[in-house]
C-alpha positions as CSV (number, residue, x, y, z in Angstrom):
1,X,29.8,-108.0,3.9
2,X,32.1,-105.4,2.6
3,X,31.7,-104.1,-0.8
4,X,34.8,-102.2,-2.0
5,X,35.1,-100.3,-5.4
6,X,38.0,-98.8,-7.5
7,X,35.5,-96.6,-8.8
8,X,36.3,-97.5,-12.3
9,X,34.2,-99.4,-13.9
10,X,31.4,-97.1,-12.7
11,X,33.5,-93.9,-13.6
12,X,33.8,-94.9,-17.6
13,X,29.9,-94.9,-17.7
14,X,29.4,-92.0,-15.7
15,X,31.4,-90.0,-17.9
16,X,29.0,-90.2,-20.5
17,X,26.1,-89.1,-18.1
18,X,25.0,-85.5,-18.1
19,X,27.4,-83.5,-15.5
20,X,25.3,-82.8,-12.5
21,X,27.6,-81.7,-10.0
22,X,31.1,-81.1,-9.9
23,X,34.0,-82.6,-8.8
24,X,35.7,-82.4,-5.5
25,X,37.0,-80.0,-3.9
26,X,34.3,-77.7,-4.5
27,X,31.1,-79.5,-4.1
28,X,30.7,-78.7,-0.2
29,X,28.7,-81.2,1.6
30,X,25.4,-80.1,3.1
31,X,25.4,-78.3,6.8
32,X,23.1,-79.0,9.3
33,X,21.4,-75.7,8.3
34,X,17.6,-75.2,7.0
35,X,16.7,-75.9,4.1
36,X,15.1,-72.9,1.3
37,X,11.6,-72.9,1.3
38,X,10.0,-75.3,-1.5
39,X,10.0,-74.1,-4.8
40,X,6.4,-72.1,-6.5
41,X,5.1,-74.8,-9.1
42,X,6.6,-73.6,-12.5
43,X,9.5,-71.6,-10.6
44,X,13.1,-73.2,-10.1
45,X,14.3,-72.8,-6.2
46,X,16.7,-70.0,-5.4
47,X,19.5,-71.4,-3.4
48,X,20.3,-69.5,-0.3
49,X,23.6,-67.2,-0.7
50,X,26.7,-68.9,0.9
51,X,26.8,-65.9,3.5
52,X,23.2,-66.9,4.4
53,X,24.3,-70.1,5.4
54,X,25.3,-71.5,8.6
55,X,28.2,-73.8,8.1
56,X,29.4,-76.4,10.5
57,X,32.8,-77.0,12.2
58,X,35.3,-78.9,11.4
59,X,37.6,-79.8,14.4
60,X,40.8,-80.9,14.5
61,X,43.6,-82.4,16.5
62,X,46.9,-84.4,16.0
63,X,48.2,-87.5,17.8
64,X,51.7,-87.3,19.1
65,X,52.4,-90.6,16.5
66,X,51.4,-88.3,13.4
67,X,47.7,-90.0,13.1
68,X,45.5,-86.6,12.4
69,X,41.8,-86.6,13.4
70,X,38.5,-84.8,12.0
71,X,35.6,-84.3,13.6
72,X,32.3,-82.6,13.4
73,X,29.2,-82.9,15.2
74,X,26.0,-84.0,13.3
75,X,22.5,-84.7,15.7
76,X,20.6,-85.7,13.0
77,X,20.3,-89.4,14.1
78,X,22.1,-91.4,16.6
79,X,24.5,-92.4,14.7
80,X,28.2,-91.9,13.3
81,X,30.0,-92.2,10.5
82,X,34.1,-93.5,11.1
83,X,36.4,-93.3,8.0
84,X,40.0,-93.7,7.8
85,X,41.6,-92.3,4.8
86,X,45.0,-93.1,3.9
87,X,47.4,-91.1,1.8
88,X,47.9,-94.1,-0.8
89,X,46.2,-94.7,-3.8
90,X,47.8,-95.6,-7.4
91,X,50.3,-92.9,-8.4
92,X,52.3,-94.5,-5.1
93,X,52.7,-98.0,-6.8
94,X,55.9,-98.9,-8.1
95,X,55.1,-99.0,-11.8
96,X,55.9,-102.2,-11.9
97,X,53.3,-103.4,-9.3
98,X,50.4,-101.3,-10.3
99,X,47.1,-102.8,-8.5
100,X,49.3,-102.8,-4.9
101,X,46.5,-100.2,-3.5
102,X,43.3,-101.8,-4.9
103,X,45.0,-105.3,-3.1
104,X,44.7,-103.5,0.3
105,X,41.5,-102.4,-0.4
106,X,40.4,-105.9,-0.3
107,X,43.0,-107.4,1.9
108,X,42.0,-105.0,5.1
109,X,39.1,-107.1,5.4
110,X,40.8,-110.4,5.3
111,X,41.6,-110.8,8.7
112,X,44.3,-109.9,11.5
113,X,46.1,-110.6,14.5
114,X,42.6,-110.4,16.7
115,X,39.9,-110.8,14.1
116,X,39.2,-113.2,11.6
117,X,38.9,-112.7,8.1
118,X,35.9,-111.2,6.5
119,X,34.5,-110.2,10.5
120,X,35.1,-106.5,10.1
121,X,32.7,-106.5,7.6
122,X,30.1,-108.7,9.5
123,X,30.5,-107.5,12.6
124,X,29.0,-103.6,11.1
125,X,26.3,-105.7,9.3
126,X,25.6,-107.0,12.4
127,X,25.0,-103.9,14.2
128,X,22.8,-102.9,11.9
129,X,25.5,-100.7,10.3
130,X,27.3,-100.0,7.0
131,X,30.4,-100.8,6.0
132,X,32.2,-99.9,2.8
133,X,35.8,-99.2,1.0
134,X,37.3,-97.3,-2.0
135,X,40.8,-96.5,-4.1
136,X,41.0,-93.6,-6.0
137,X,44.5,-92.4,-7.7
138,X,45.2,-90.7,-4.1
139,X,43.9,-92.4,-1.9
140,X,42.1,-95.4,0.1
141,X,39.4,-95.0,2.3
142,X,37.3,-97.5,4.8
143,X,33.8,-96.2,5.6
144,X,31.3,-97.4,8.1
145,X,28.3,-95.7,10.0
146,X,26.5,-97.3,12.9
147,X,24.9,-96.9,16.1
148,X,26.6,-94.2,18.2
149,X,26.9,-96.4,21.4
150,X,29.0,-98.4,18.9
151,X,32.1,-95.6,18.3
152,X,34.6,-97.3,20.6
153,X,34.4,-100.6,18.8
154,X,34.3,-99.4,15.4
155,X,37.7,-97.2,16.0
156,X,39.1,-100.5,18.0
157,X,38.2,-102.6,14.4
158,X,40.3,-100.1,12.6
159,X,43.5,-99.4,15.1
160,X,43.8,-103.3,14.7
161,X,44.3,-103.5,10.7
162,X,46.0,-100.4,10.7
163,X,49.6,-102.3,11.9
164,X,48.2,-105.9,12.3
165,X,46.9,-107.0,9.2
166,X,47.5,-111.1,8.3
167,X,49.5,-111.8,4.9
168,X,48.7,-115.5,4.4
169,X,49.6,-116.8,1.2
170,X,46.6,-118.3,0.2
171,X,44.3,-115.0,1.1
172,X,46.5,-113.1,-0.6
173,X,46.4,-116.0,-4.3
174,X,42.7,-115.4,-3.7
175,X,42.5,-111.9,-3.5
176,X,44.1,-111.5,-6.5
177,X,42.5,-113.5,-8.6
178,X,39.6,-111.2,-7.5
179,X,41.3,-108.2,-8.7
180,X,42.4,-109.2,-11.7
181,X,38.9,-110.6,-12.4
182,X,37.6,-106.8,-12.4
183,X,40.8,-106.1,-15.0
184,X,39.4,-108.9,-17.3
185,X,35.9,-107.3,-17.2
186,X,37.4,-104.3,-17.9
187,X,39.2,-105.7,-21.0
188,X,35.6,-106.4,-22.4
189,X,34.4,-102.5,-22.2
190,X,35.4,-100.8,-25.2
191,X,34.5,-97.8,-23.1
192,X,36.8,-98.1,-19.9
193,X,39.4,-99.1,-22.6
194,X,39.3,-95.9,-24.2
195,X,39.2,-94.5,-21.6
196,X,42.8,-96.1,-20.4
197,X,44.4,-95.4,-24.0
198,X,43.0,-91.7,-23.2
199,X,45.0,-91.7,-19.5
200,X,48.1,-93.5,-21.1
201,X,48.7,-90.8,-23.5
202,X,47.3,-87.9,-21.5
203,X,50.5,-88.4,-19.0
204,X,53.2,-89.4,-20.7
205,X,55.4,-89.4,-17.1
206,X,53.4,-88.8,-14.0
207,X,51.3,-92.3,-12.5
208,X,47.9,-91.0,-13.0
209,X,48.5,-92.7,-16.7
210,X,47.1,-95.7,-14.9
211,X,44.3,-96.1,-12.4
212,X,43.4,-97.8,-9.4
213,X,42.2,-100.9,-10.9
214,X,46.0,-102.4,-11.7
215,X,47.5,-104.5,-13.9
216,X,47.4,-108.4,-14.3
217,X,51.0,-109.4,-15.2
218,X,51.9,-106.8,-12.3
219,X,49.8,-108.7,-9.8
220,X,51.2,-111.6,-10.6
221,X,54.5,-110.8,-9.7
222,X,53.3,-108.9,-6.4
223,X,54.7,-110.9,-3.7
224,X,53.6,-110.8,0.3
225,X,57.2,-109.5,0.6
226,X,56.3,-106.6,-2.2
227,X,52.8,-106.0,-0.2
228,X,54.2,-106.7,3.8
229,X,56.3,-103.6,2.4
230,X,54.1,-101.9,0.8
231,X,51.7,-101.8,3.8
232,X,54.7,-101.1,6.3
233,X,55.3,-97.4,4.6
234,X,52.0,-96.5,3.9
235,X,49.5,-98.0,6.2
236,X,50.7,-95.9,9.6
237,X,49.8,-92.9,11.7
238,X,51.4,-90.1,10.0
239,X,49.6,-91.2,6.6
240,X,46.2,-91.4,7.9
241,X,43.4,-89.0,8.6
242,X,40.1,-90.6,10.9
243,X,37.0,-88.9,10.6
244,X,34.1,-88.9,12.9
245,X,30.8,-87.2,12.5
246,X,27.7,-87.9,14.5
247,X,26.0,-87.5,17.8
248,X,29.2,-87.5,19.7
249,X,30.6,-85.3,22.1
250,X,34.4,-83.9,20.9
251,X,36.0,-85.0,24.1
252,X,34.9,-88.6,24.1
253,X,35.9,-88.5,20.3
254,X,39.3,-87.3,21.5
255,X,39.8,-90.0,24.7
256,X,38.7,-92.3,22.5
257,X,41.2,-92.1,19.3
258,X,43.8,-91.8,22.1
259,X,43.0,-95.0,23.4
260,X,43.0,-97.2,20.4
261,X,45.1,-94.8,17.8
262,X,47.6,-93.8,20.3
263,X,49.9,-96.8,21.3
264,X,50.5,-97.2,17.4
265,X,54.5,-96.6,16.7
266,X,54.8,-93.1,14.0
267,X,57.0,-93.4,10.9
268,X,59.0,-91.7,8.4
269,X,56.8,-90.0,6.2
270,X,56.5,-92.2,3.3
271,X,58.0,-91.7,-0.3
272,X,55.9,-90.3,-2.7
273,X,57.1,-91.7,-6.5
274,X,54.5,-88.7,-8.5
275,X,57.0,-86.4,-6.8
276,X,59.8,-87.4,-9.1
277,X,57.8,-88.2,-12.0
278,X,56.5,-84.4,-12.6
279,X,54.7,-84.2,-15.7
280,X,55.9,-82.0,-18.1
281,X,53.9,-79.4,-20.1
282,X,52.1,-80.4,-23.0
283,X,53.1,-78.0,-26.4
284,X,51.4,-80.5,-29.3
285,X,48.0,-82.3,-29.7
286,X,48.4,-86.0,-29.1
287,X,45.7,-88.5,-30.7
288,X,44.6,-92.0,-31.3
289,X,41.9,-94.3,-31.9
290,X,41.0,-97.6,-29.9
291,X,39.2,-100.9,-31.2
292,X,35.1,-99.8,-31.7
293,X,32.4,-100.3,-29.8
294,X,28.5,-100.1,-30.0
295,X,28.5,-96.7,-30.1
296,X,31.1,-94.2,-31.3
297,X,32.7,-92.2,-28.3
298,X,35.1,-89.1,-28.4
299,X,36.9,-88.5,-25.2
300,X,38.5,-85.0,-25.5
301,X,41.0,-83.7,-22.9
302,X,43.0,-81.0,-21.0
303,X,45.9,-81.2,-17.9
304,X,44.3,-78.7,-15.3
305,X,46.6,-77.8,-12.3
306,X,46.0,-79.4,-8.8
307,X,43.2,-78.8,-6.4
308,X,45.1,-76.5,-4.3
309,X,45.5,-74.0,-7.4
310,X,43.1,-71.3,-7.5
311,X,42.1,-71.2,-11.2
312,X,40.1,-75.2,-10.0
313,X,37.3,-73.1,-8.9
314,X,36.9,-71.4,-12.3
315,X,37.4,-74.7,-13.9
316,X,35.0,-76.1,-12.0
317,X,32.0,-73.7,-12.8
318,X,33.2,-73.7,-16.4
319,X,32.8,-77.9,-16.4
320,X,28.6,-76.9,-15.5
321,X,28.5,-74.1,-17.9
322,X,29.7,-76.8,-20.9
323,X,28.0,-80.0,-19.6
324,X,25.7,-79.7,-17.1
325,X,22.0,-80.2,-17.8
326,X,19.8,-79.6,-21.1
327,X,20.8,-76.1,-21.7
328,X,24.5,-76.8,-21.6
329,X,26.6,-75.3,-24.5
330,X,28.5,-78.5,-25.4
331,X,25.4,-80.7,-25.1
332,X,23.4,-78.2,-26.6
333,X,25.3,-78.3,-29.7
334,X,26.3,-82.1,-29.7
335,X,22.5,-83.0,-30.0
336,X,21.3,-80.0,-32.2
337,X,20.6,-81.0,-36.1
338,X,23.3,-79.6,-37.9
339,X,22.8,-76.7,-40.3
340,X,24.2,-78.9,-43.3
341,X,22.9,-82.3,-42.9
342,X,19.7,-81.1,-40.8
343,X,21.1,-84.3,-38.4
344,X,22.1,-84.1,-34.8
345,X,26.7,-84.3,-34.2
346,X,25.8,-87.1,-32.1
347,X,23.7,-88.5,-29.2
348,X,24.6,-87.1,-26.0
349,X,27.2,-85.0,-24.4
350,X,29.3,-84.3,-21.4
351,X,31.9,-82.4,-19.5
352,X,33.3,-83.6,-16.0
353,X,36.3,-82.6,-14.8
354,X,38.7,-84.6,-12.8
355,X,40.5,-83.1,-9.6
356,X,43.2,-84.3,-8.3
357,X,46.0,-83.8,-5.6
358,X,48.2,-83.7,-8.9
359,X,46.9,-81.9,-11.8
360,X,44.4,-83.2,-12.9
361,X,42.0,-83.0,-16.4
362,X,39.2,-81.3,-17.8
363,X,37.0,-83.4,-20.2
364,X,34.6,-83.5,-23.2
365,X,33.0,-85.8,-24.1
366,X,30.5,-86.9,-27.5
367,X,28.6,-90.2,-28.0
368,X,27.8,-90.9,-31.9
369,X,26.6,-92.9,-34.1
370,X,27.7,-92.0,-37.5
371,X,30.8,-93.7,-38.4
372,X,32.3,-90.4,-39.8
373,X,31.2,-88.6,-36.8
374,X,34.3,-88.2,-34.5
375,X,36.2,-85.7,-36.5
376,X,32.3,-83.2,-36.6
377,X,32.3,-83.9,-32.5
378,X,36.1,-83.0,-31.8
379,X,35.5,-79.8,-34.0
380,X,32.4,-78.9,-32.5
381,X,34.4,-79.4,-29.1
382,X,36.7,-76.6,-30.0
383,X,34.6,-74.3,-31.6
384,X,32.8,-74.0,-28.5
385,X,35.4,-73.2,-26.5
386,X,36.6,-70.6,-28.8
387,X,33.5,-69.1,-28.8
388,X,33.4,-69.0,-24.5
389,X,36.9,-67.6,-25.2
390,X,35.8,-64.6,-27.5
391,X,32.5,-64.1,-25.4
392,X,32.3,-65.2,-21.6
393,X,29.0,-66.1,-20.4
394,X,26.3,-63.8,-19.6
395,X,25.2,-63.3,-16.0
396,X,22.5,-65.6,-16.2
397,X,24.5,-68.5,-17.2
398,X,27.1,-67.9,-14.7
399,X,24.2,-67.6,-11.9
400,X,22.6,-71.0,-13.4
401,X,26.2,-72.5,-13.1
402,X,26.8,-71.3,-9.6
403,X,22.9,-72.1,-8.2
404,X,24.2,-76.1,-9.2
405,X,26.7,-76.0,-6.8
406,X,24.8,-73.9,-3.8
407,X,22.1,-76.3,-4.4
408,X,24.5,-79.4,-4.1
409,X,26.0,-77.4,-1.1
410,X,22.7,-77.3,0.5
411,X,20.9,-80.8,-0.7
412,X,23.7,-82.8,-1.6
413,X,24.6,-84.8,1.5
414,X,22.3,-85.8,4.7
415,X,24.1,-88.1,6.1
416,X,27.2,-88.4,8.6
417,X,28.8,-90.7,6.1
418,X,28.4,-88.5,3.1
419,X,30.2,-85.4,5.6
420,X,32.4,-87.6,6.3
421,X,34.0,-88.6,3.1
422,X,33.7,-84.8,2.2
423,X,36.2,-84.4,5.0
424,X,38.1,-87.4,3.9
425,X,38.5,-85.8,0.3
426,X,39.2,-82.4,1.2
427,X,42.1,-83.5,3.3
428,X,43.7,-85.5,0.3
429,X,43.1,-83.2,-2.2
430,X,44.0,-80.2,-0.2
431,X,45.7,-81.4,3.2
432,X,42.9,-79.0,5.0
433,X,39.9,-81.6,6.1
434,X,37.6,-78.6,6.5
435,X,38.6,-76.7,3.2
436,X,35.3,-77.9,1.2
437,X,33.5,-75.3,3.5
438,X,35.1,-72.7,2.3
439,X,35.0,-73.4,-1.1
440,X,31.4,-72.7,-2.2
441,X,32.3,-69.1,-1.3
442,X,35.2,-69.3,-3.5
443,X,33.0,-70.2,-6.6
444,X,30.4,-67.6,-5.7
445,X,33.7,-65.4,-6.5
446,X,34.4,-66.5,-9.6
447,X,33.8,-64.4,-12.6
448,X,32.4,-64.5,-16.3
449,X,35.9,-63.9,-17.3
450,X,38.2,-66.2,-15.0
451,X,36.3,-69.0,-17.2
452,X,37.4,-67.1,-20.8
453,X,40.9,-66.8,-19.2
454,X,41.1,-70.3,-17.5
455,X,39.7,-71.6,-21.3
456,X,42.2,-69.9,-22.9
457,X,44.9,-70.4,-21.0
458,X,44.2,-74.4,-20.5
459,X,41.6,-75.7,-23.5
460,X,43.6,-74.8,-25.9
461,X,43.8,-77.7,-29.4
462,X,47.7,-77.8,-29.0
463,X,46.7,-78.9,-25.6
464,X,44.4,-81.4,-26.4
465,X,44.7,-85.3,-26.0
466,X,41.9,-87.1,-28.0
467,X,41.0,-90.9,-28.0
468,X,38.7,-91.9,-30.3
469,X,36.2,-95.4,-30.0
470,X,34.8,-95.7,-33.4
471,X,30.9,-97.3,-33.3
472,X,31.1,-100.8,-35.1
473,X,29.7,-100.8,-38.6
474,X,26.3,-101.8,-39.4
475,X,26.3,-105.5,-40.7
């Protein structure tokens, strides 16, 4: 069975979580290469340095119907790992039919021309395989490893529901009744709903103000007309990547995608609505504060530029160097008693960042408990930054910061399925499928003051959004 995810309701909780790695693009996945020798008891490993490493190859090719292919080769185990990634998540929804992506998430298992619905997923499971799908903001993505010897049929599976996919009414009334079942658990979360006021406000034009997990009153007005046309102009060759990674030779990869991929009809490249919704500059703090929850949370945040700009690498480091494990300056002084009322700010601190194609944002984040606590946290949130501003981070805390990504480069993915969807990513993110390689060398690059300048010239408090979710009061 298929399990598909907007990555939503897990992303509102793991916000909160101690950043352990960053975001994409520049958490590289792991090479075949050997691992560092095992650490001394009572010493932390030293990554190896990026130039000691020996990266794999990512290789490329292009159908004559626009349908671009990635491949690298990974002897590991016999198997392989086949994604397809589509250029379509929600910023390409007509605002008025936001949830059309997360609908195709679900409704690419529901059956075809050739194959009944729910099969695709069963017939992995039955090879002993895995099967899987996701919608981000910018894209959608259908994920399966299995048996090598099973390559051909997998790719056959997904040429079918590429162009043939089945719009029945009643799948489609069921289907959304699913969706919008996720949106009414989300309605319960005072989390993931401050989260939402936080995005609403945060873009005031472009369509990352909403995510992937839609709306109710727009699905209910989706038609199969609305989807059948939705489907038409982004679910085709020209707006798709495959990726294969696994025991496979390149040349049977190639006749192989030619085969199934190749009598498919090109299009038009389709529109892209963010394009004319650029979102302005932000000159003035915005605020606001959601209904409470069981704890008190304060979700602080910036506009940072696309993936493709290079100041994401600095951005990136500077994310660790705020949030990222017990020493972390923002945690640090989030769960430190505070010199007045000898009591901790709050609970627990974090700071992801979120890269996008589009720009994107840089978080902080405090849990609390004290009612009067959110205005301490956002305070505490600045002052920290100022201080990074006035005095960039000594060498060892850039080196510490910059160890957490080698040692995701080098640990962080084993399998052809995790490559693969590193692929996947960097070709959305960056239209270059093999770009995450490159890009643990570009944060070894980065300096104590590119993350004073990138601070100062992004973090700034006239910069800020902030959405507050008070903690209930104590009966």
């Amino acid at each position: 069975m298929a399990r598909h995810s907007t990555r939503l309701a897990a992303a509102a909780l793991a916000l909160l979580l101690p950043a352990t790695a960053i975001a994409q693009p520049a958490q590289p996945a792991r090479p075949p290469a050997s691992r560092p020798a095992p650490p001394v008891a009572g010493k932390p490993a030293t990554p190896p340095k990026p130039g000691a490493l020996k990266l794999p190859t990512v290789e490329r090719f292009k159908l004559e119907n626009g349908l671009e292919v990635a491949y690298m080769r990974h002897d590991a185990a016999p198997v392989v790992a086949v994604e397809v990634w589509y250029r379509v998540g929600s910023k390409d929804e007509p605002r008025d039919r936001r949830g059309s992506a997360h609908m195709f998430e679900h409704m690419m298992f529901k059956g075809t021309e050739r194959v009944r619905p729910e099969a695709h997923g069963e017939f992995i499971g039955g090879l002993g395989g895995d099967v899987n799908a996701h919608t981000t903001e910018d894209a959608t993505a259908y994920l399966q490893m299995v048996p090598v010897a099973q390559l051909d049929f997998v790719l056959e599976l997904e040429a079918e529901r590429m162009r043939h996919l089945l719009f029945r009414d009643d799948m489609i009334a069921t289907e959304r009744e699913v969706v919008k079942e996720e949106i009414r658990q989300q309605d319960n979360d005072p989390i993931t709903q401050g989260l939402l006021r936080f995005l609403q406000i945060a873009y005031t034009a472009h369509p990352y103000a909403w995510t992937a997990g839609g709306a109710i009153a727009d699905l209910d007005r989706t038609t199969a007309a609305d989807l059948k046309k939705f489907y038409d102009t982004y679910y085709q060759p020209s707006n798709a990547l495959v990726v294969v990674v696994g025991a496979v030779e390149l040349a049977q990869v190639k006749a192989l995608v030619e085969q199934r991929f190749g009598g498919i009809p090109g299009a038009p490249p389709p529109p892209r609505p963010a394009a004319a919704a650029p979102e302005p500059a932000q000159t003035a703090a915005r605020k606001d504060t959601v209904a409470a929850g069981q704890i008190g949370i304060v979700f602080a945040g910036w506009k940072i530029p696309p993936a493709k700009h290079d100041d994401i690498y600095a951005l990136q480091v500077l994310s660790l160097v705020m949030g990222a494990g017990d020493s972390a300056r923002l945690r640090q002084r989030i769960k430190a008693a505070d010199p007045k009322t000898k009591q901790p700010l709050g609970v627990e601190a974090a700071s992801p960042i979120l890269v996008r194609e589009d720009p994107g944002l840089f978080l902080a984040i405090g849990v609390y408990r004290d009612p009067a606590g959110a205005a301490p946290i956002e305070a505490a949130i600045n002052d920290e930054l100022a201080k990074l501003i006035a005095k960039p981070p000594a060498a060892d805390e850039l080196r510490k910061a910059k160890n957490q990504v080698l040692s995701a480069f080098v640990f962080g993915l084993d399998s052809p399925l995790g490559l693969a969807e590193q692929i996947g990513q960097s070709w959305i993110l960056t239209g270059d499928p093999g770009q995450f390689l490159r890009d643990v060398d570009a944060i070894e690059r980065v300096t104590a003051a590119d993350l004073a300048r990138v601070a100062k010239t992004y973090l700034t408090p006239e910069r800020a959004t902030v959405v507050v979710v008070p903690p209930r009061s104590a009966p």
